[in-house]
N, C-alpha and C positions, 0 to 999 in steps of 0.2 A: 802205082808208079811202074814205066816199062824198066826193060835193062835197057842198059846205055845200047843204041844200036851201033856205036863201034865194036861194041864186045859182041863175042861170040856167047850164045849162050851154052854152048856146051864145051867152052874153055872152065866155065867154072863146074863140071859136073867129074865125076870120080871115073878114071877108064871103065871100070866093072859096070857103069851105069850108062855106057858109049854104045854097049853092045846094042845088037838086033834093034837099031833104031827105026826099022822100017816095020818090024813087026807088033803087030795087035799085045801093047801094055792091058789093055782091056778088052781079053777076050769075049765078053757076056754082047759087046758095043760095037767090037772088030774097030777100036781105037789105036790107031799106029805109037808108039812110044813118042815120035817125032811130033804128032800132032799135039798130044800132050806138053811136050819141053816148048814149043813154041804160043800154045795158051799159055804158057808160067810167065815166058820169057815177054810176052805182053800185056803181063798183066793182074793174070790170076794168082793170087798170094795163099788161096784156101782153095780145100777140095768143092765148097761149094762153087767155088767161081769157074775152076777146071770142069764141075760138072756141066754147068749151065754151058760154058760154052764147047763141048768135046764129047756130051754124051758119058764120058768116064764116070765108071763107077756106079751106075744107073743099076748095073743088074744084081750079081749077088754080094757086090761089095769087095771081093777078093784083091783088087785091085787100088783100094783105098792108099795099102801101108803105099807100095810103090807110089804113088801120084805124092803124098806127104815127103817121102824122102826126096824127090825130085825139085820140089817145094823149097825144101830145107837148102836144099844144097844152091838152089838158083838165089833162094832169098834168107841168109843164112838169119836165124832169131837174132843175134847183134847188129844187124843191116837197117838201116832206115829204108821203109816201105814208100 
């Protein structure tokens, strides 16, 4: 299920998690954090979904927790999916 496209999807994300939205969340992949929040925000509920479509997470993993927390916070576990 997407987010509602009236929502912004990083109205519901944490300021600290706003930053360097332009820069590479997965350096291994040179994945921008934005392109990441935007596969969540359409769709991907799991790291495997984020990976298939965004490449994230492909290389040594380091990048896992982040893409989960972004996860959490877009599709919080009490939220209907």
């Amino acid at each position: 299920m997407k987010i509602d496209p009236v929502t912004n999807p990083l109205d519901k994300i944490p300021p600290i998690l706003k930053k360097n939205l332009d820069r590479n969340l997965c350096v291994c992949n040179e994945v921008v954090k934005r392109d990441i929040i935007n596969a969540i925000a359409n769709g991907a509920t799991t790291v495997a979904e984020v990976k298939k479509e965004t490449y994230a997470t492909m290389g040594s993993g380091c990048c896992i927790q982040q893409v989960e927390r972004l996860i959490e916070c877009l599709y919080p576990p009490n939220s209907d999916k």
